[in-house]
C-alpha positions as a LaTeX table, in Angstrom:
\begin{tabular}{lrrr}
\hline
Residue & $x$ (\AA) & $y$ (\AA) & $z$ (\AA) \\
\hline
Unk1 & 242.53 & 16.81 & 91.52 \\
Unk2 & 242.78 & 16.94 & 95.21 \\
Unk3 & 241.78 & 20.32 & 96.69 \\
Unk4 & 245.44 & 22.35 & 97.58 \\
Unk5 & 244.27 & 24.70 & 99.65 \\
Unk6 & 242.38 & 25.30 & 103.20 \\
Unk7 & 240.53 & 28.50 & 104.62 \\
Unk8 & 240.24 & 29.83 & 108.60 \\
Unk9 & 239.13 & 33.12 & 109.55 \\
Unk10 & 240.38 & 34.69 & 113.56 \\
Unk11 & 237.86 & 36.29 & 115.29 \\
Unk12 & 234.74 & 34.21 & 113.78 \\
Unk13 & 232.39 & 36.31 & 115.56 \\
Unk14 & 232.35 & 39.77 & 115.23 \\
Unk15 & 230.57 & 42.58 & 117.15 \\
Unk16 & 229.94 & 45.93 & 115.22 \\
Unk17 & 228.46 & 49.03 & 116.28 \\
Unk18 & 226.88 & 51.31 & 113.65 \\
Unk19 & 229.27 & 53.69 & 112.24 \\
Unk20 & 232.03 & 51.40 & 113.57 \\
Unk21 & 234.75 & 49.26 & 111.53 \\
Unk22 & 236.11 & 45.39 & 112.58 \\
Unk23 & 238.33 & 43.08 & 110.80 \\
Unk24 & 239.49 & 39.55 & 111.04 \\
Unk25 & 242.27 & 37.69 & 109.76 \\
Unk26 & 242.28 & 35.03 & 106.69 \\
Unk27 & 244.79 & 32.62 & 106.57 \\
Unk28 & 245.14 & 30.79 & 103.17 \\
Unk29 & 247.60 & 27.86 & 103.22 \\
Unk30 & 248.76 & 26.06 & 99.89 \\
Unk31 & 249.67 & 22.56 & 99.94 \\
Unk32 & 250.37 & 22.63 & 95.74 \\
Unk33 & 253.35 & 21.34 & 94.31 \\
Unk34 & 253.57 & 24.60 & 92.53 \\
Unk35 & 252.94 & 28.07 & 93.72 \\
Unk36 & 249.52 & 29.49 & 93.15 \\
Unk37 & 247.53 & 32.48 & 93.29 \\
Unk38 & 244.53 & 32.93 & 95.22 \\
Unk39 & 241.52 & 35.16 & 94.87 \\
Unk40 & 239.49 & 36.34 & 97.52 \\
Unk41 & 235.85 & 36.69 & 97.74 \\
Unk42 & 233.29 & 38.05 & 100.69 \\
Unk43 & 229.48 & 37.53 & 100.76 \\
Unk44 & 226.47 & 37.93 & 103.34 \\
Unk45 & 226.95 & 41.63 & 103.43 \\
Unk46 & 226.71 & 44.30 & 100.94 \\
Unk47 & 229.57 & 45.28 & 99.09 \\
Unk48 & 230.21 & 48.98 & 100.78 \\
Unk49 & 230.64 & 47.17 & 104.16 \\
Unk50 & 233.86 & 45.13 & 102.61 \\
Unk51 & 237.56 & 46.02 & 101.96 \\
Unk52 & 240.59 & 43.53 & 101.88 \\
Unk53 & 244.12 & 44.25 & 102.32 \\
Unk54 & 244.94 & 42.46 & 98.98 \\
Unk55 & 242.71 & 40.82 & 96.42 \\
Unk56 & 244.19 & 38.17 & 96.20 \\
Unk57 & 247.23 & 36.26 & 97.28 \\
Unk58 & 250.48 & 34.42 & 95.76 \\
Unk59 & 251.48 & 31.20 & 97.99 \\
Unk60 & 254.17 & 28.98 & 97.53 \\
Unk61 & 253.64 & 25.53 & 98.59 \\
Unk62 & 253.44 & 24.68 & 102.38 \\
Unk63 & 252.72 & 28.58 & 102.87 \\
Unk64 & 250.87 & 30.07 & 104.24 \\
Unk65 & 249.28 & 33.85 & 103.20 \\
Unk66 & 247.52 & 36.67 & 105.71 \\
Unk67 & 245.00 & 38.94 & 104.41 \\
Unk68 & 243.11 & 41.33 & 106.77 \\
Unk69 & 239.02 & 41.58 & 106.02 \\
Unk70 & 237.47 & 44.78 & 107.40 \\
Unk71 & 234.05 & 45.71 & 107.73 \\
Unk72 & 232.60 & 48.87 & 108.11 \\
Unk73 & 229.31 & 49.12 & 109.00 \\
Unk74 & 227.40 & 52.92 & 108.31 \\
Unk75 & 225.15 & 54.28 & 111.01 \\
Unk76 & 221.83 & 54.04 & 108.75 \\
Unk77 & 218.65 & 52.30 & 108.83 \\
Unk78 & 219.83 & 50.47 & 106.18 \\
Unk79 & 222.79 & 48.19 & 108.15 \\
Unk80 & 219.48 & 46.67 & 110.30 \\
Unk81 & 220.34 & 45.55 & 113.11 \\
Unk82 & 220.59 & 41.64 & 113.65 \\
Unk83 & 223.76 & 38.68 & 113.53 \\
Unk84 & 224.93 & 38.48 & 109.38 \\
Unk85 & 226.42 & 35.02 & 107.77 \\
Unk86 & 229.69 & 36.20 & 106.27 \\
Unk87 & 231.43 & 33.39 & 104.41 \\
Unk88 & 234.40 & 34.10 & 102.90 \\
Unk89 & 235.86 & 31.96 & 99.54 \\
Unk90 & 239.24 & 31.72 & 97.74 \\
Unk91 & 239.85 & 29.94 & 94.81 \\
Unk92 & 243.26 & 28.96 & 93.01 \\
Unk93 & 243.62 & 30.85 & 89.42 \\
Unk94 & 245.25 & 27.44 & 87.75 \\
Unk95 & 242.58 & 24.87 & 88.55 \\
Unk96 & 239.02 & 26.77 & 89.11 \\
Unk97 & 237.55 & 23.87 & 90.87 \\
Unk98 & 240.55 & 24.21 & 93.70 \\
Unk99 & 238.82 & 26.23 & 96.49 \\
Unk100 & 238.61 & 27.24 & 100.00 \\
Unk101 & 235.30 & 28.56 & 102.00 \\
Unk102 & 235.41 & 29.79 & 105.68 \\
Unk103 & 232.20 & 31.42 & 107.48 \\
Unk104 & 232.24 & 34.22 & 110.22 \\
Unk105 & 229.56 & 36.00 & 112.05 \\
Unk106 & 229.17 & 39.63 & 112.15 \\
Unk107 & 226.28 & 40.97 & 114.58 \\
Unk108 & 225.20 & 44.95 & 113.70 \\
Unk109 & 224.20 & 46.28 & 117.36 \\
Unk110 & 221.32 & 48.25 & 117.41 \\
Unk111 & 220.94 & 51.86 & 117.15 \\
Unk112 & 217.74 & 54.18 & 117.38 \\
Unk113 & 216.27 & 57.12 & 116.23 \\
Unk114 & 213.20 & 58.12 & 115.21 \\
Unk115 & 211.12 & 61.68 & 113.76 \\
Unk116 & 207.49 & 62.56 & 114.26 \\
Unk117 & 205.31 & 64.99 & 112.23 \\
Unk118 & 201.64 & 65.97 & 113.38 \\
Unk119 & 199.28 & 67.15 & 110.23 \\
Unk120 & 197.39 & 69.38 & 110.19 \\
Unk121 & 198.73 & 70.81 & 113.25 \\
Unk122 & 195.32 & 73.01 & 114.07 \\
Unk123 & 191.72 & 72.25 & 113.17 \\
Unk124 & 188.20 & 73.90 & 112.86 \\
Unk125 & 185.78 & 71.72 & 114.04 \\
Unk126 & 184.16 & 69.41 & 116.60 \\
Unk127 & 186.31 & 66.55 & 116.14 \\
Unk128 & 189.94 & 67.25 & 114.76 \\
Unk129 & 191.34 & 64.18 & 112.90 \\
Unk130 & 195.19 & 64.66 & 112.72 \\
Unk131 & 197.40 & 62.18 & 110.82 \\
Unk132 & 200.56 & 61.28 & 113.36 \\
Unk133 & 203.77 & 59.87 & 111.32 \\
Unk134 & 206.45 & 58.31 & 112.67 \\
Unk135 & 209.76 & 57.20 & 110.48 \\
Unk136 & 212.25 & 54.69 & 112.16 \\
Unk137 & 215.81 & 56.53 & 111.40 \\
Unk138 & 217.19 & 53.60 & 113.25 \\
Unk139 & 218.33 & 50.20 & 112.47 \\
Unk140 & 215.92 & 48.45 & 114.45 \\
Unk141 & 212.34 & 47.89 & 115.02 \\
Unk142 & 210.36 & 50.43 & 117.25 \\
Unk143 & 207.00 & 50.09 & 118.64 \\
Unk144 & 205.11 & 53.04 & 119.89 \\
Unk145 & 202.39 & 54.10 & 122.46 \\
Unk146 & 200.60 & 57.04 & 122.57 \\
Unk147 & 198.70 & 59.80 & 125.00 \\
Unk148 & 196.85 & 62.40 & 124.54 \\
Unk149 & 196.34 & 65.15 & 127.38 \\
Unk150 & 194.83 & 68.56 & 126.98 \\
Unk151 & 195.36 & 71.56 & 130.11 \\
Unk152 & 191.66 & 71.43 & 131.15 \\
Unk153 & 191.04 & 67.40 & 130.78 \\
Unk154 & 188.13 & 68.11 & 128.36 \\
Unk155 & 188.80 & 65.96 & 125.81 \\
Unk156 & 189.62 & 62.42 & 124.79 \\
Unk157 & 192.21 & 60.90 & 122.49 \\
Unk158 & 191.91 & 57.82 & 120.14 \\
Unk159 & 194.65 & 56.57 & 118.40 \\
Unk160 & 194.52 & 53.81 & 115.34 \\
Unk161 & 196.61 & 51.99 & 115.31 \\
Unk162 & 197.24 & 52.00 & 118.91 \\
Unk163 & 200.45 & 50.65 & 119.35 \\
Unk164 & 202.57 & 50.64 & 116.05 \\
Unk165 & 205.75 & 48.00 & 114.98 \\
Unk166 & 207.57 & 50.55 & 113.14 \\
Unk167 & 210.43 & 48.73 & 110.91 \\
Unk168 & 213.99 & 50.13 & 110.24 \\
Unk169 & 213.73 & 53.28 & 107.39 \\
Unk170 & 210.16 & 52.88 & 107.49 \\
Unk171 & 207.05 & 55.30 & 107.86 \\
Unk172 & 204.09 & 54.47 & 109.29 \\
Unk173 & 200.85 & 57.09 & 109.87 \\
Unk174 & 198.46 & 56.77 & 113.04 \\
Unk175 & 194.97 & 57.99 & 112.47 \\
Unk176 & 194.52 & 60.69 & 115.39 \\
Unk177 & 190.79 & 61.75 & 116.70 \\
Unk178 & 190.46 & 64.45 & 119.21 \\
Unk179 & 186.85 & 65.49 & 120.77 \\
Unk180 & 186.66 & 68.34 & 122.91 \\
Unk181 & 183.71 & 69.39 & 125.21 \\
Unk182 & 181.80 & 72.01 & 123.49 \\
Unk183 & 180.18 & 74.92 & 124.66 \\
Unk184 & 176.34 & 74.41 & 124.27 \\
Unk185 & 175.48 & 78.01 & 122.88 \\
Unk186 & 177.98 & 81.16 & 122.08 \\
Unk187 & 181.37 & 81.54 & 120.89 \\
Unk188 & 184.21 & 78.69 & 119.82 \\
Unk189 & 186.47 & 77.16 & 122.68 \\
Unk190 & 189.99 & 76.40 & 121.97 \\
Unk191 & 191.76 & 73.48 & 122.90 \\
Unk192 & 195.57 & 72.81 & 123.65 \\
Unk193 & 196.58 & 69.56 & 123.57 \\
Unk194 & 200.03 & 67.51 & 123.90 \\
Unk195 & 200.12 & 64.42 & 122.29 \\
Unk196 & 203.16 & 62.21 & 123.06 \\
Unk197 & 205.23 & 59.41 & 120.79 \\
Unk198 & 206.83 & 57.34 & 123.39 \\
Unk199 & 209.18 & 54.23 & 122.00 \\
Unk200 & 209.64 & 50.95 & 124.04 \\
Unk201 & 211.54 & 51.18 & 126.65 \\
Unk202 & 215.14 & 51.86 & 126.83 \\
Unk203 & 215.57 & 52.46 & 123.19 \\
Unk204 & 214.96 & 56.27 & 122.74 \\
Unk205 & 213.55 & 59.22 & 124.33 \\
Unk206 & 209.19 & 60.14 & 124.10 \\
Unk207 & 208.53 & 63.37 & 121.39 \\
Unk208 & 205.60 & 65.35 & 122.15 \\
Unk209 & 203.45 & 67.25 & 119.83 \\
Unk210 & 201.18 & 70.41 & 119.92 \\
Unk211 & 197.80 & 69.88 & 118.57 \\
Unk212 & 195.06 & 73.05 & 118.17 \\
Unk213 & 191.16 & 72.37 & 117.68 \\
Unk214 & 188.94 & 75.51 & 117.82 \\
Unk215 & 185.31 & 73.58 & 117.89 \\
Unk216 & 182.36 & 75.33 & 117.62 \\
Unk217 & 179.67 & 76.00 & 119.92 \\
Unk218 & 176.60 & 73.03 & 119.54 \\
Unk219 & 174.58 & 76.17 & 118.46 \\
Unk220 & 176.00 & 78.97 & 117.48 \\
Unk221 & 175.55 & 82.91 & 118.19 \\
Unk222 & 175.00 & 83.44 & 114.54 \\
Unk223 & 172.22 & 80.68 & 114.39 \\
Unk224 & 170.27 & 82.12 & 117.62 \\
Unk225 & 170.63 & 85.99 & 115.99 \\
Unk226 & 168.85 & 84.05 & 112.53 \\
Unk227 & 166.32 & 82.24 & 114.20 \\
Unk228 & 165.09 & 85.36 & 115.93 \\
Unk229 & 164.89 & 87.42 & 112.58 \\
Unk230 & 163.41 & 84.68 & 111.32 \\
Unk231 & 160.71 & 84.46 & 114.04 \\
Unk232 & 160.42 & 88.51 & 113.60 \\
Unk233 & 160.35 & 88.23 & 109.61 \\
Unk234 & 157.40 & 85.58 & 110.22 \\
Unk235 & 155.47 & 87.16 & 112.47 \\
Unk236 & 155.31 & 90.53 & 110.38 \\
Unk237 & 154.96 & 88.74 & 107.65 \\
Unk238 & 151.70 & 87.10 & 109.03 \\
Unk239 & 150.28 & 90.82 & 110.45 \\
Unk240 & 151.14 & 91.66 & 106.83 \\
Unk241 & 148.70 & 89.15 & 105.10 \\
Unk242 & 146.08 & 89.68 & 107.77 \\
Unk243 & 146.03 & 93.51 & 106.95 \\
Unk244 & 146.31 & 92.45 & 103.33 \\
Unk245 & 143.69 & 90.32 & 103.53 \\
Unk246 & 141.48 & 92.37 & 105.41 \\
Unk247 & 142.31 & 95.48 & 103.48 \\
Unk248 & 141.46 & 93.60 & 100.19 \\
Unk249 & 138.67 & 91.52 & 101.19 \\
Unk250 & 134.96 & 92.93 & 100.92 \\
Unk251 & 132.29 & 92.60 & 103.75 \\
Unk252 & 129.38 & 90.30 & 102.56 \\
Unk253 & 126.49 & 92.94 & 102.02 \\
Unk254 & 123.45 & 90.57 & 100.79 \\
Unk255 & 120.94 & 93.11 & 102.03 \\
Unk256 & 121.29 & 96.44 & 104.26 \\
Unk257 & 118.40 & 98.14 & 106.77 \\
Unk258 & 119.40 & 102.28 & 106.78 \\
Unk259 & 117.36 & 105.05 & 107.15 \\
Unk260 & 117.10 & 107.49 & 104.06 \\
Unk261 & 115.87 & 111.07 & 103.07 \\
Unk262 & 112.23 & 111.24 & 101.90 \\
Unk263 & 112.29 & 110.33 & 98.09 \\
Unk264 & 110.17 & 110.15 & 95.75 \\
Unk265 & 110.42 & 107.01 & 93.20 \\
Unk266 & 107.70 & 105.88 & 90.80 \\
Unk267 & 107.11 & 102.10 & 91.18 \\
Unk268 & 109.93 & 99.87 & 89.86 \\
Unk269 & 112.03 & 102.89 & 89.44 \\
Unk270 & 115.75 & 102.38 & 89.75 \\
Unk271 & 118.46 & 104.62 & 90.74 \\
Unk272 & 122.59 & 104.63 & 91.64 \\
Unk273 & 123.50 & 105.92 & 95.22 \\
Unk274 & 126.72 & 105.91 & 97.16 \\
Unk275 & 126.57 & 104.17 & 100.33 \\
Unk276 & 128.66 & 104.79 & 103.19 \\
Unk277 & 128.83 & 101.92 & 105.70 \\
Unk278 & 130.39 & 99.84 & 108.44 \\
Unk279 & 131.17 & 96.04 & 107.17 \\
Unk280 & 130.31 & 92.89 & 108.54 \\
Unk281 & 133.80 & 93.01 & 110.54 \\
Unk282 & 132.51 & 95.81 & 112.32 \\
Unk283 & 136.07 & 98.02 & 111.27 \\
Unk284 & 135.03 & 100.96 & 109.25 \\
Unk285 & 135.62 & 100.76 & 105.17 \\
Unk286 & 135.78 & 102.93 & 102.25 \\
Unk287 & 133.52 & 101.37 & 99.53 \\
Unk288 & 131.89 & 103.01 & 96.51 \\
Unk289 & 129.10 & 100.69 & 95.45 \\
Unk290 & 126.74 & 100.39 & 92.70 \\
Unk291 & 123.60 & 99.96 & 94.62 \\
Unk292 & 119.82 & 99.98 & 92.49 \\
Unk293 & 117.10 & 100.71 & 94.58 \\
Unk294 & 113.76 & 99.07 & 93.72 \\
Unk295 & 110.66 & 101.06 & 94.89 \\
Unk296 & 107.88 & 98.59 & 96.20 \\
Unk297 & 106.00 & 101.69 & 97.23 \\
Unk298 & 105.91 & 104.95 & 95.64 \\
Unk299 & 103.53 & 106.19 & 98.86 \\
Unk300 & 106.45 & 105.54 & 101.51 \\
Unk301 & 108.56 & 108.00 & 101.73 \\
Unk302 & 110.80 & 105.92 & 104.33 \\
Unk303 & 112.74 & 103.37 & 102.04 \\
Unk304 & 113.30 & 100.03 & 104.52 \\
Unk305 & 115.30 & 97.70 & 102.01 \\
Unk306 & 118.35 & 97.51 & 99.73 \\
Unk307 & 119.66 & 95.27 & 97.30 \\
Unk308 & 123.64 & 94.71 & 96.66 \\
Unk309 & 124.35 & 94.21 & 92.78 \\
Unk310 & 127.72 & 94.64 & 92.79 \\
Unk311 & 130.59 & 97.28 & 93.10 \\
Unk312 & 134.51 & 98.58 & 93.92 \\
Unk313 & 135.92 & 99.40 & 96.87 \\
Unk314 & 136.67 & 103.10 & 97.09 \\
Unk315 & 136.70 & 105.66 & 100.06 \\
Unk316 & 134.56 & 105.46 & 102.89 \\
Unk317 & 134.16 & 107.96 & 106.07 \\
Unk318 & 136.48 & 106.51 & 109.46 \\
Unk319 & 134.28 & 105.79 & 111.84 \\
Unk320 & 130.94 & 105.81 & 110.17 \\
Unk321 & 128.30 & 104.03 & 112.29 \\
Unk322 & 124.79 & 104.02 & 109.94 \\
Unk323 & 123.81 & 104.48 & 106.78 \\
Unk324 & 122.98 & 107.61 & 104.23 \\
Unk325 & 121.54 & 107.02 & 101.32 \\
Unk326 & 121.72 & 110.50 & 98.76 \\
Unk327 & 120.63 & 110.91 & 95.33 \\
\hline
\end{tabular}
């Protein structure tokens, strides 16, 4: 059967503005013998966007029908901005196959808009690694560039990635480092910083963000007060030992010259004095010793020569300078 029906559209090309409405005309004209009815369908854009001034349409033959299409486009990241194929097709209700197609084009203008978040917003630290996000509330794509400045110019900025596409509705996070100049020894130095969002040009104003890093001194005033306790721990605890050491440790006595009372001692006679004496470190010591002397001659009253066998350290007189030998 030989189509009965042709399609036109007035305006073909349509401008829209986000959060706008436009319409065009459709014309369906019926060259049937009988009269028909005519639906009416719109694709290339999403549903929400359409509305029709009547479904459909009844035409006699040689007639010719108007129907209005309107399209309303929202202000949202979703309508993205760009030119949209709109065809529009009517088909007769008695023979399916009996159809009509017309095309229009609908461009969405662009509108922008974006947000900015900076986390965590303060840091403890010598570096302070921020995450910067950015969502495109707009409809088309944004890209970004990015400073860093701080009121005393002592630190530096680095931003990955640098310079960010960011699509329609989308989020995208920037990997922020900030190093300060620290303060070799002593307290913490805060740092103020601005960091600022700035879109390409002539689509939307720069944000700016506040950024805190307190960073640490390279050594710090607790450290120095720890390494001198330290130092003063160590060397008492080193005078310590020594006077342990000394305290504890006996003078080696193999034999000992002193000058003694007059005693009488039959030959190979033994007996137990108590010595007092100065030791080998020449520091007077308090020793009670088990001494045996061994008489080589019973004649001499003056005994020259003592043997050590062995004793415990006891009590001995300060400042003792020779030797005393008592029975």
């Amino acid at each position: 059967m030989a189509q009965t029906v042709s399609l036109t559209v007035n305006p073909v090309s349509l401008t829209a503005a986000p959060g706008a409405e436009v319409e065009t005309q459709i014309s369906i004209q019926h060259f049937g013998a009988v009269v028909d009815v005519f639906s009416i369908s719109v694709n290339g854009v999403p549903e929400s966007w359409i509305s029709l001034s009547s479904d459909g349409a009844s035409v006699f033959p040689g007639d010719t029908a108007q129907v209005v299409l309107r399209l309303s486009v929202p202000r949202s990241s979703e309508a993205v901005s760009k030119v949209y194929e709109v065809e529009v097709t009517v088909q007769a209700q008695k023979d399916l196959t009996d159809t009509g197609t017309a095309t229009l084009q609908l461009y969405v203008s662009p509108f922008y808009g974006y947000s900015t978040d900076l986390h965590p917003q303060q840091t403890t630290g010598p570096v302070a690694n921020h995450t910067l996000t950015i969502t495109n509330a707009g409809n088309s794509e944004l890209a970004f560039s990015f400073e860093g400045i701080d009121r005393e110019g002592l630190c530096s900025f680095t931003f990955d990635p640098q310079t960010p596409v960011v699509s329609p509705g989308a989020t995208t996070s920037v990997a922020t480092r900030v190093r300060g100049k620290r303060p070799f020894q002593g307290a913490s130095r805060t740092f103020d910083y601005t960091i600022t969002a700035t879109p390409q040009q002539g689509t939307a104003e720069p944000q700016e963000l506040i950024g805190i890093m307190v960073a640490p001194a390279r050594i710090s005033r607790w450290l120095i007060v720890a390494a001198l306790a330290a130092v003063v721990l160590l060397v008492v605890g080193i005078g310590g030992y020594q006077w342990y050491q000394l305290r504890n440790t006996l003078p080696v006595l193999e034999t000992f010259e002193f000058a003694a009372s007059p005693l009488l001692l039959a030959p190979g006679e033994t007996r137990q004095l108590v010595v007092n004496a100065i030791g080998e470190d020449q520091q007077p010591h308090d020793y009670q010793i088990s001494w045996s002397l061994q008489s080589t001659d019973s004649t001499n009253p003056a005994i020259q020569l003592v043997t050590a066998e062995g004793g415990q350290v006891s009590r001995l007189a300060k400042g003792q300078t020779s030797v005393s030998v008592f029975e």
